[in-house]
C-alpha positions as CSV (number, residue, x, y, z in Angstrom):
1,X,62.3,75.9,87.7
2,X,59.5,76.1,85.5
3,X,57.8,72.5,86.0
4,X,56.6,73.1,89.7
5,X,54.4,75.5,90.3
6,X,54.4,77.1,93.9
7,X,52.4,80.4,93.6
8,X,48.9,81.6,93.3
9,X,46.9,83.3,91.1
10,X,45.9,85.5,93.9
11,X,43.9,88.1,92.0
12,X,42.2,85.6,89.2
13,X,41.3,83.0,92.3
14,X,39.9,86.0,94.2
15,X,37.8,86.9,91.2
16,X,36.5,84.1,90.5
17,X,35.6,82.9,94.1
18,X,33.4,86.7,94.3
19,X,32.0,85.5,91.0
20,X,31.0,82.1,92.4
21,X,30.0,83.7,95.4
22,X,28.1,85.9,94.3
23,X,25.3,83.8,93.7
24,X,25.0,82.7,96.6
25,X,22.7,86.2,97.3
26,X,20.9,86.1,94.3
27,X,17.3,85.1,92.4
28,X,18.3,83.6,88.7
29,X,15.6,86.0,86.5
30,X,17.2,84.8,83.1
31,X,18.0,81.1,81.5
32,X,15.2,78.7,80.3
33,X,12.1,77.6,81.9
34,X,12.4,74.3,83.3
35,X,10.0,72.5,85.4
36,X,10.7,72.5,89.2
37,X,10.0,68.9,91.5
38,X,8.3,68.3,94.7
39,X,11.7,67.1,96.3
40,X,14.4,69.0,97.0
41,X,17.8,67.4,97.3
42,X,19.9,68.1,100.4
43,X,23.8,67.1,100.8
44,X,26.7,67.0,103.9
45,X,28.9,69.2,102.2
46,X,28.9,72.9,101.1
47,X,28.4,73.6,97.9
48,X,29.3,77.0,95.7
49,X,26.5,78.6,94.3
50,X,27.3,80.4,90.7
51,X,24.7,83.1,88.9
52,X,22.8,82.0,85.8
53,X,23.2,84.2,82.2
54,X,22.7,88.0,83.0
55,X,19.8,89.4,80.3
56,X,21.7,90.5,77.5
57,X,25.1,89.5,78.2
58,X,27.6,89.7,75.2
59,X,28.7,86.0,74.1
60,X,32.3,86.5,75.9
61,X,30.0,87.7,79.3
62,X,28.0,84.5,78.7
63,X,31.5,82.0,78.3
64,X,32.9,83.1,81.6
65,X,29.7,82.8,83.2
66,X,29.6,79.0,82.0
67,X,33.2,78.3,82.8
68,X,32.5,79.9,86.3
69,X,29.2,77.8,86.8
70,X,30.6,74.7,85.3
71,X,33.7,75.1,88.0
72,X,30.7,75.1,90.6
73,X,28.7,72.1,89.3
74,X,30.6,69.2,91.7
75,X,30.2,70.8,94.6
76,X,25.9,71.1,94.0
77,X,23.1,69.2,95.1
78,X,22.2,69.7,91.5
79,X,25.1,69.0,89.6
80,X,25.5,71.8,86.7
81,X,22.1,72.9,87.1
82,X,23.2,76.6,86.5
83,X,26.1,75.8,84.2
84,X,23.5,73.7,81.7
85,X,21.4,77.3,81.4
86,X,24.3,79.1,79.3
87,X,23.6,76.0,77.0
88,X,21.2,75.4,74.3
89,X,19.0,72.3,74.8
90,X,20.9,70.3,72.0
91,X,24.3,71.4,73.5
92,X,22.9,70.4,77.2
93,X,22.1,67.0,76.1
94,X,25.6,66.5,74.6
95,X,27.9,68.1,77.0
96,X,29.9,65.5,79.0
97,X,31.0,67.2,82.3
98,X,32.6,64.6,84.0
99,X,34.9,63.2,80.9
100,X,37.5,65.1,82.2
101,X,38.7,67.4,84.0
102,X,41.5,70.0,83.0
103,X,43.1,71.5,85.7
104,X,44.7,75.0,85.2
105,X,47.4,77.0,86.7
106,X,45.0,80.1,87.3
107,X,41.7,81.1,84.8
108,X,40.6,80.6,81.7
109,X,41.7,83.8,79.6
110,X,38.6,84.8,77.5
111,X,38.7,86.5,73.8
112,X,36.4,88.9,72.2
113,X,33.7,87.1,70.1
114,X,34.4,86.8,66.2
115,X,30.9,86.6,64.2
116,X,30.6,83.6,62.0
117,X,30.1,84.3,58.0
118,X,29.3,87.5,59.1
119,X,26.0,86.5,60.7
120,X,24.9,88.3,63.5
121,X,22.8,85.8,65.1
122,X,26.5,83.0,65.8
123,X,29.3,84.1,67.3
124,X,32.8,82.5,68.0
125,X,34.6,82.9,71.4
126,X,37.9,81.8,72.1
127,X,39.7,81.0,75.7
128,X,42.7,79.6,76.8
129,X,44.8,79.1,80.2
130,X,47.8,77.0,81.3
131,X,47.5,72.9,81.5
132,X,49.2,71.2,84.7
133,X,47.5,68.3,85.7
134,X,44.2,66.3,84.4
135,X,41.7,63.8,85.6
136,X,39.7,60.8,83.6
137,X,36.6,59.6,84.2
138,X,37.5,57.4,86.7
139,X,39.4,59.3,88.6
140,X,42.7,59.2,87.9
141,X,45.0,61.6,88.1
142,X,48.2,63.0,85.4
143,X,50.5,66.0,86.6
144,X,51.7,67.3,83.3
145,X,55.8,67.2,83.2
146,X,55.6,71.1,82.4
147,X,53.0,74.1,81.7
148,X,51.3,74.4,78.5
149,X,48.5,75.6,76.6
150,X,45.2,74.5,76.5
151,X,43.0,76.2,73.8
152,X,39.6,75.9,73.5
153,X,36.6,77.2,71.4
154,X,32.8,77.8,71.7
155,X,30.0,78.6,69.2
156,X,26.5,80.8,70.5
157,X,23.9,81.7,68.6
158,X,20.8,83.8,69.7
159,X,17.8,82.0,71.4
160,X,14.8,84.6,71.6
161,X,17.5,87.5,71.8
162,X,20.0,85.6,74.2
163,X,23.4,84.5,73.4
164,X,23.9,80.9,74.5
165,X,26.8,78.1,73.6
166,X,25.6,75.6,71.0
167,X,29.4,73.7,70.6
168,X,31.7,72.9,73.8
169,X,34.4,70.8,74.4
170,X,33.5,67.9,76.9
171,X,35.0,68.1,80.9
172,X,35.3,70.4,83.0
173,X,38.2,73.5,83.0
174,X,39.4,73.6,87.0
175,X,41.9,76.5,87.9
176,X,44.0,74.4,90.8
177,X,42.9,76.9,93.5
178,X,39.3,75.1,93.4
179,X,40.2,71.9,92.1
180,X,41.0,70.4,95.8
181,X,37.7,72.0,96.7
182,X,35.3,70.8,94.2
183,X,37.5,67.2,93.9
184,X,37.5,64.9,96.9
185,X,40.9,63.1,97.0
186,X,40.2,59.4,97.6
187,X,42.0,56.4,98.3
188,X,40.4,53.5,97.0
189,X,42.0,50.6,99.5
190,X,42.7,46.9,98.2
191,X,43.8,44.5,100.0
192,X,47.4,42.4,99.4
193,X,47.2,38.7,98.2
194,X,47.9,37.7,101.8
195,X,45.4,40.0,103.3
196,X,47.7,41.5,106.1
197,X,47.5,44.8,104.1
198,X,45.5,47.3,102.5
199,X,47.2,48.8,99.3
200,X,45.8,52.7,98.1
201,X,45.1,53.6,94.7
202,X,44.4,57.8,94.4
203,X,41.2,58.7,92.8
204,X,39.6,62.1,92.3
205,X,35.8,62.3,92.2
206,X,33.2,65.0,92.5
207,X,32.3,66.3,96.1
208,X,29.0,65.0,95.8
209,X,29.3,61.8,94.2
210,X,32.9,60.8,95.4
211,X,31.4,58.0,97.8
212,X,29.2,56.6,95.0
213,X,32.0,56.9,92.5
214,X,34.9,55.1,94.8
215,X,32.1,52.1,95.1
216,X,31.8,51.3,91.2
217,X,35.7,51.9,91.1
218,X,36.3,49.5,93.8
219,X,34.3,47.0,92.2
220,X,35.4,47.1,88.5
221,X,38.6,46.3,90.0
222,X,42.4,47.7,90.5
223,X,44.1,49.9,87.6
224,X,46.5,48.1,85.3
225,X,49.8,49.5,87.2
226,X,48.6,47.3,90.1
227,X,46.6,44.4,88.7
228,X,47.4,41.3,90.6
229,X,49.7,42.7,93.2
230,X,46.2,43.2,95.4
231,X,43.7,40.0,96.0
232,X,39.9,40.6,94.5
233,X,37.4,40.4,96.8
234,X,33.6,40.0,95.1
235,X,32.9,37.7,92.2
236,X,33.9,39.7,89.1
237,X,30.5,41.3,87.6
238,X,29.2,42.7,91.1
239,X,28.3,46.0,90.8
240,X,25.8,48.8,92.4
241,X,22.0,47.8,92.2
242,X,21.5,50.7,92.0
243,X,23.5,54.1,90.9
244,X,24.0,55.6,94.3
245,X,25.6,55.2,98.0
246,X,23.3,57.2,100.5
247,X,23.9,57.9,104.3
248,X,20.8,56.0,105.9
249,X,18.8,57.0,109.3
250,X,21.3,55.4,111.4
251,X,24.4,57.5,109.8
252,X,25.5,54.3,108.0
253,X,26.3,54.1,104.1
254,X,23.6,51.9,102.5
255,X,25.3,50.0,99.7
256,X,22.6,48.0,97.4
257,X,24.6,45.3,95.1
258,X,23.1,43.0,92.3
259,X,23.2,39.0,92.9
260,X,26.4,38.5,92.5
261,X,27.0,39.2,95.5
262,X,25.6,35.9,96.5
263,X,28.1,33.8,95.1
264,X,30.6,35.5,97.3
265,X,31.4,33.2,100.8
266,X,30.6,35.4,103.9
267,X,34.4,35.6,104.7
268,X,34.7,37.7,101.4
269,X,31.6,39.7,102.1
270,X,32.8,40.7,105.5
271,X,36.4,41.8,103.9
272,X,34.2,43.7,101.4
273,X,32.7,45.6,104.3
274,X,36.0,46.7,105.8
275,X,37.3,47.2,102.4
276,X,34.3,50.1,102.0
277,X,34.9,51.2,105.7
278,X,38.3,52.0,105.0
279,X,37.3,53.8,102.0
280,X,35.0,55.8,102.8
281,X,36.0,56.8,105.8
282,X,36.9,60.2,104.3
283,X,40.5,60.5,106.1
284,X,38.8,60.7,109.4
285,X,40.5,58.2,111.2
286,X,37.5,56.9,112.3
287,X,35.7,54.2,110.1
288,X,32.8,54.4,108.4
289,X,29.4,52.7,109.1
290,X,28.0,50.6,105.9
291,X,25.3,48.4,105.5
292,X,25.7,45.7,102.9
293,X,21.8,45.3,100.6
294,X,21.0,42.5,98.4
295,X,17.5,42.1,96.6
296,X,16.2,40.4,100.0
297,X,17.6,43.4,102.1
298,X,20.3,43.7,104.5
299,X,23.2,41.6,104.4
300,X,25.0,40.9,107.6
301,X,28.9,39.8,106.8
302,X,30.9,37.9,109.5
303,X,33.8,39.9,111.4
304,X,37.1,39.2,109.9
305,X,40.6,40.4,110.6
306,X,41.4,43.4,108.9
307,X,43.9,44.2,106.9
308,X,46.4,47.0,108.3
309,X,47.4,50.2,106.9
310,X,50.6,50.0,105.5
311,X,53.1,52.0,107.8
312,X,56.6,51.8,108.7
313,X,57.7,49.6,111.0
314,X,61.0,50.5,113.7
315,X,63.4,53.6,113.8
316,X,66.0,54.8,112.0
317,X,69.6,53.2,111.6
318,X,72.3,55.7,111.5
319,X,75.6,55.1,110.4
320,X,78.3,57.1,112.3
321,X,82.1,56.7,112.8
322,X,81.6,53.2,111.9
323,X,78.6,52.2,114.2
324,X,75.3,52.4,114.1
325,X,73.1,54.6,116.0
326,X,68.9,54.8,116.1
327,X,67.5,57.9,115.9
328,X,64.6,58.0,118.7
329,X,63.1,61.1,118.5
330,X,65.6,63.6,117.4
331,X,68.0,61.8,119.6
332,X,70.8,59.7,118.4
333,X,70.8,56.3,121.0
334,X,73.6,53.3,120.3
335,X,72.0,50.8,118.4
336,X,70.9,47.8,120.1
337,X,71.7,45.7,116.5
338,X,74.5,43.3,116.5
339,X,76.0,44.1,112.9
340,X,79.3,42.9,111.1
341,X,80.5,46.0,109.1
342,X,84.2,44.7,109.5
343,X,86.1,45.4,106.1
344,X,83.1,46.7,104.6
345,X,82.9,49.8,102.7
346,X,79.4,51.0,103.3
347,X,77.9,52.9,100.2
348,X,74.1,52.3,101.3
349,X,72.1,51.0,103.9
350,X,68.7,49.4,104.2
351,X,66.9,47.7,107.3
352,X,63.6,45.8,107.3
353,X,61.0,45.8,110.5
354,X,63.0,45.4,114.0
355,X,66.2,46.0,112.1
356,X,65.4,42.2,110.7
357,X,67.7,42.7,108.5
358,X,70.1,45.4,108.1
359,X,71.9,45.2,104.6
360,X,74.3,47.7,103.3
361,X,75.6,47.7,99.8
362,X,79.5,47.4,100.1
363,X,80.9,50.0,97.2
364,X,79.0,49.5,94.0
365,X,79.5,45.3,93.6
366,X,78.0,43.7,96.8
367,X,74.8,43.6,98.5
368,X,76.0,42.2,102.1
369,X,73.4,41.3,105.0
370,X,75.3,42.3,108.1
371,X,72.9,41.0,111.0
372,X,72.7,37.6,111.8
373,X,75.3,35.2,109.8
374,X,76.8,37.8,107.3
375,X,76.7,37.0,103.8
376,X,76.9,38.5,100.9
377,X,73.5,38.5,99.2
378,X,74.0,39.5,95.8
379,X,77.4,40.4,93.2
380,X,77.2,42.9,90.2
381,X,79.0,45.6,88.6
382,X,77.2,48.7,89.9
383,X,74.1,47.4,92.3
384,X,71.2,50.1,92.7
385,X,71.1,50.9,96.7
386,X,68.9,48.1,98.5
387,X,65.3,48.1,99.8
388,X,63.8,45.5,102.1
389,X,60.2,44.7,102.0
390,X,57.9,43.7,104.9
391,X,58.9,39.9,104.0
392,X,62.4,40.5,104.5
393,X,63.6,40.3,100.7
394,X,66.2,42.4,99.9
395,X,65.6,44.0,96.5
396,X,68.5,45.4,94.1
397,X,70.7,44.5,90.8
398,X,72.6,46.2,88.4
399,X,71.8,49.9,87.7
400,X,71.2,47.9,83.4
401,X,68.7,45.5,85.1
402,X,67.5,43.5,86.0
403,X,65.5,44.3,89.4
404,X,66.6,41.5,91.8
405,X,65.1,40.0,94.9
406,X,67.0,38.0,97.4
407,X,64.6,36.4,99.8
408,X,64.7,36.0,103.4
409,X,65.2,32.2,103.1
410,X,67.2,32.3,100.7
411,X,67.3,32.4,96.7
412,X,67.8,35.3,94.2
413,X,65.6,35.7,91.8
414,X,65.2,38.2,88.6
415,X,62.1,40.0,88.7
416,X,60.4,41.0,84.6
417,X,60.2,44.6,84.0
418,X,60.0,44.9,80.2
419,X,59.6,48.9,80.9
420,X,63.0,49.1,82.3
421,X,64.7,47.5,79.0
422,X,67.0,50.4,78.0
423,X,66.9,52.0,80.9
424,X,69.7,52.9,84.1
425,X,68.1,51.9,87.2
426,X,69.0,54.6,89.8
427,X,67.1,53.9,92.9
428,X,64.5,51.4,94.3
429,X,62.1,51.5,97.2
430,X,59.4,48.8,98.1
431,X,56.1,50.6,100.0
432,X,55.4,49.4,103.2
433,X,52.6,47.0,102.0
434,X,54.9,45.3,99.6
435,X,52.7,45.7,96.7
436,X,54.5,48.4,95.1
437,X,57.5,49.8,94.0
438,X,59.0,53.1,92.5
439,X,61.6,53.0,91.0
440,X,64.0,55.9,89.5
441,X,65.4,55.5,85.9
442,X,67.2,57.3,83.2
443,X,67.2,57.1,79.5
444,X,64.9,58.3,76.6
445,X,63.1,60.9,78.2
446,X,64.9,61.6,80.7
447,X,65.1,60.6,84.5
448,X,61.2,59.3,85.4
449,X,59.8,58.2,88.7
450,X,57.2,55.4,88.5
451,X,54.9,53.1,90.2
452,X,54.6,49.5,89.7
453,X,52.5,46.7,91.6
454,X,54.8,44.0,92.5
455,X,53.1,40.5,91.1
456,X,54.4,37.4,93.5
457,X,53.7,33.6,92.9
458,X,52.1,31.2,95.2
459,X,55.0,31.3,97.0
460,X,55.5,34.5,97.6
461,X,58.0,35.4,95.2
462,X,58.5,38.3,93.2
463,X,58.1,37.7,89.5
464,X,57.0,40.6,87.5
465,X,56.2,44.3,87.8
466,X,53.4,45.4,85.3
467,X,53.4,48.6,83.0
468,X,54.0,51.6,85.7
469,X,52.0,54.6,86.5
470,X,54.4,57.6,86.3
471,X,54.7,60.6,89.1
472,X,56.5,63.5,89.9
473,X,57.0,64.7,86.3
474,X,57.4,68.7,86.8
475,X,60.5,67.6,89.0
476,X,63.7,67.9,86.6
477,X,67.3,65.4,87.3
478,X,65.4,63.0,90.2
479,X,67.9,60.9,91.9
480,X,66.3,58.9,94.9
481,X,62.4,58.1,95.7
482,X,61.2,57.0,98.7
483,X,57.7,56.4,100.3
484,X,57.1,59.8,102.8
485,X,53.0,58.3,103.2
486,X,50.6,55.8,102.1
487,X,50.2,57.3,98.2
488,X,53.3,60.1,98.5
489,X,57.1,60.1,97.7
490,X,59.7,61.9,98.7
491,X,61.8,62.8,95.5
492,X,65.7,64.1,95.8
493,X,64.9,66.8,92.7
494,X,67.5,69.4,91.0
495,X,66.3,73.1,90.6
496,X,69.2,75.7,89.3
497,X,72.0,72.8,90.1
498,X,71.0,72.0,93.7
499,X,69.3,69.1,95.0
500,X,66.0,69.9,97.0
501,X,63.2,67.5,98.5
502,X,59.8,67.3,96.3
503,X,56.6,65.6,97.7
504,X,54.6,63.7,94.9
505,X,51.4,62.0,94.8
506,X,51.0,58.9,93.3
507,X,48.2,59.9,91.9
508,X,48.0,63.7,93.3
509,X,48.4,65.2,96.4
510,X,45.9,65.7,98.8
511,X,47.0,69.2,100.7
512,X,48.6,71.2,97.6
513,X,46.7,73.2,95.0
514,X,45.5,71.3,92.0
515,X,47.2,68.1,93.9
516,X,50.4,69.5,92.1
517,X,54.2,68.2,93.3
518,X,55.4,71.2,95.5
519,X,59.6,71.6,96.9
520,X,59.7,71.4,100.6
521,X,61.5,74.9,101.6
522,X,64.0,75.2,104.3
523,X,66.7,72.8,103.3
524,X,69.5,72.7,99.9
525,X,72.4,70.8,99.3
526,X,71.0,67.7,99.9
527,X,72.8,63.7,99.0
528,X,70.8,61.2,100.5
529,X,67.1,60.6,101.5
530,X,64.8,58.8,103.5
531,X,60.9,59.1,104.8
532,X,59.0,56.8,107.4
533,X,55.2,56.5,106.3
534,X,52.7,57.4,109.5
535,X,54.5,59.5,111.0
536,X,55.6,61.5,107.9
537,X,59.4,62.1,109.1
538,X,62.2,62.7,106.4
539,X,65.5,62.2,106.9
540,X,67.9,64.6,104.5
541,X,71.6,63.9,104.7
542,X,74.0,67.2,102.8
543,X,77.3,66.8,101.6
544,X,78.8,67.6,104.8
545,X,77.3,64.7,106.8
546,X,74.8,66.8,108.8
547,X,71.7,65.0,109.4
548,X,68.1,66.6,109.1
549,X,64.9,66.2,110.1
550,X,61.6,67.2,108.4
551,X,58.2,66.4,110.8
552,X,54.9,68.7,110.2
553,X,56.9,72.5,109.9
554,X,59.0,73.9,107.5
555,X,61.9,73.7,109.7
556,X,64.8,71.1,109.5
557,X,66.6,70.7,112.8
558,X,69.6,68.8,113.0
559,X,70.0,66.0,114.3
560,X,72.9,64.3,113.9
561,X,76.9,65.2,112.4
562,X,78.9,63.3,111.2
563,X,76.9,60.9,109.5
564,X,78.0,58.3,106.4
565,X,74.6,56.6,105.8
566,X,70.7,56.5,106.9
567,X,68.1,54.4,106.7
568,X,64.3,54.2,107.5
569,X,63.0,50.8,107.6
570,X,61.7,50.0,103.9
């Protein structure tokens, strides 16, 4: 399969991280005199130091050197310092850094010059290299749906005797072997309209900036593909007094905001304080310290209940020889669930927290709720395998649309879509939080993952799902998605004819070069799929009813035979 890329660039990484390196032991003699300052920045995290322009370099010496320094820049105290050297002053002043950020499978492949009008003072340079992903300047994240080729010029003319680059595209060109190192992946969190749960939205910002840059996210707001599935929390125009989040003397982040922030009723101030803790706690696990600043100085929010991480709630049904079975470990234990499966024919299964309820979809035309008082919760021609949220609506319809949520009380309502016009619906799976859903389709295009918010009314109720964010695009003939963490899936993929298991970041991947989709190894032949977020777990089911188990390790022990159906809560 061409679209996912699972080696590395060995040599060309090793290369360029002794060319980055290098610096690290050297004196700059060459580049521009610039005037130095009394104070000299100091930041938490490492940074790679690249050389400056050797004396007389040729203009293809002097492009590599750039792209090398450039690849540095996020991860200094003094952001492009080196790279801005290969530049001419007029080019320095124009050259955007941050506007993007290309991010390539291995190095930028550099021509020979080519003189200009056959001047010997300009010169031409050519490069190129292979597109996978990019990133905006805010952050966000595209995985290309296959390799291609990026192509890119610069012009150099002679400053007293030196080559240096006068024309340059904007943004940054990242091989993926340094883009996880010199990007921090972070996970802006927003809380749900009810406030019992924090919702993640994947952003990639510079080493040294990424707190500073996740607070001005936060407070413009969520992206589109969520919009009013999460609550706002500060009056809309409150932004950073001034352009910087710094660690004070007592270790906590020092957060300055303009007067807006006064309009704001302490309850919200104190759920803006845990939305930054949760933030910017850095995937610790521990939260961070911050200190709210007005004009007048600190601000001291109230405590408030804070919302939770989402995470999947209860074990694993298992349906075998007609019962059901949790799995507890990698045990299989009788259920303790009092479920009416008589004359059903169970083609799906889905539980919600506690086993509250479990629903199964009986052949392709019913959506039954077998706990409590059976009944049958929805009727169609050829229903998309159910998903319960954390509110105990049951969530299906027709693979033509539209989406359809039954809730717990009763009621079945049609939920807008206008993406999914046109479209087969293949699979459906509401996160934990129950702000978001991805949803598998097929039609022009081909078979596409995507990422919704789910918008509810006053009441509750499901009622629309705005314009989606799409994921997992390398991954060719996607059957099933399902949430494996907070901001991953899960994808049921083919490669060469077989079904495999894909992780996918909504948004990227924290853990995998260039935050790139990746196969799990160790298991083939896979039909069904399920993941618990927290604890990671995926359940693969094959052909032959043998149940697997994927934790931490490549290895898939098994844990059940035998098996018709399974189900993680969700």
């Amino acid at each position: 399969m061409t679209g996912v890329r699972t080696r590395a660039r060995a040599v060309a990484a090793a290369t360029l991280a002794a060319a980055l390196l290098a610096g690290c032991a050297s004196i700059p003699t060459d580049g521009r005199v610039r005037q130095g300052g009394d104070d000299v920045a100091r930041g938490g995290d490492i940074g790679i130091i690249a050389p400056g322009p050797a004396f007389d370099a040729e203009p293809d010496a002097i492009v590599r050197g750039f792209l090398q320094a450039a690849q540095a820049g996020p991860t200094s105290t003094t952001p492009f310092s080196v790279a801005r050297e290969y530049l001419t002053a007029p080019a320095e002043d124009a050259w955007k850094p941050y506007s993007q950020v290309i991010v390539l499978d291995g190095v930028m492949q550099v021509e020979s010059p080519e003189t200009v009008d056959e001047q010997p003072d300009r010169a031409v340079v050519h490069a190129s290299g292979t597109l996978v992903a990019s990133v905006d300047e805010n952050g966000v994240y595209t995985e290309e749906p296959a390799p291609s080729t990026k192509e890119t010029t610069f012009e150099l003319t002679r400053e007293a005797g030196q080559w240096r680059i006068t024309s340059l595209e904007d943004g940054l060109l990242m091989p993926s072997q340094f883009f996880t190192s010199t990007y921090h992946q972070t996970r802006l969190y927003f809380p749900t309209p009810d406030l019992k749960s924090w919702v993640p939205d994947v952003r990639w910002f510079p080493q040294q900036t990424w707190r500073t840059n996740a607070v001005q996210e936060i407070l413009a707001g969520p992206p589109d593909w969520l919009g009013a599935a999460v609550a706002p929390v500060l009056p809309a125009g409150t932004a950073l007094a001034l352009n910087s989040v710094t660690k004070g003397p007592d270790g906590r982040y020092q957060v300055p905001l303009t007067d807006q922030v006064s309009e704001a009723s302490g309850a919200a101030r104190g759920l803006f304080a845990a939305q930054l803790r949760a933030t910017l706690s850095d995937a610790t696990g521990e939260s961070a310290g911050v200190t709210l600043l007005d004009r007048n100085g600190p601000i001291v929010p109230p405590v408030v209940d804070t919302p939770a991480f989402p995470r999947t709630s209860g074990l694993a049904l298992v349906l075998r020889d007609g019962r059901l079975w949790n799995l507890a470990g990698r045990q299989l234990q009788v259920a303790d669930v009092d479920a009416d499966l008589h004359g059903l024919d169970p083609t799906a299964l889905a539980l919600g927290s506690g086993a509250d309820p479990v629903v199964v979809r009986d052949g392709t035309t019913r959506i039954v709720r077998v706990t409590g008082h059976r009944e049958v919760l929805l009727e169609g021609t050829s229903l998309v395998a159910p998903s319960v949220d954390r509110f105990g609506t049951t969530w299906s319809g027709d693979r033509t649309g539209p989406i359809q949520a039954v809730l717990s009380t009763g009621g079945q309502y049609p939920v807008s879509a206008p993406w999914l016009e046109g479209r087969v619906i293949l699979s459906l799976a509401v996160s934990p939080d129950g702000a978001r859903i991805a949803v598998v389709s097929s039609g022009a295009g081909g078979q596409l993952v995507q990422v919704a918010g789910i918008v509810r009314d006053a009441h509750g109720v499901p009622t629309a799902l705005p314009e989606p964010l799409t994921v997992g695009n390398p991954v060719h003939g996607v059957t099933r998605a399902v949430w494996q963490d907070e901001a991953v899936l899960a994808l049921l993929g083919q490669e060469d004819g077989a079904f495999g298991v894909y992780l996918a970041g909504v948004g990227g991947q924290g853990g995998s070069a260039g935050g790139l989709t990746r196969r799990l190894t160790g298991i083939t032949d896979v039909a069904a799929l399920s993941a618990s977020v927290g604890s990671g777990g995926i359940l693969a089911l094959d052909n032959q009813g043998v149940l697997y188990l994927h934790e931490s390790s490549a290895v898939w022990p098994v844990v059940g035979q035998g098996v018709s159906l399974m189900a993680f809560p969700g």
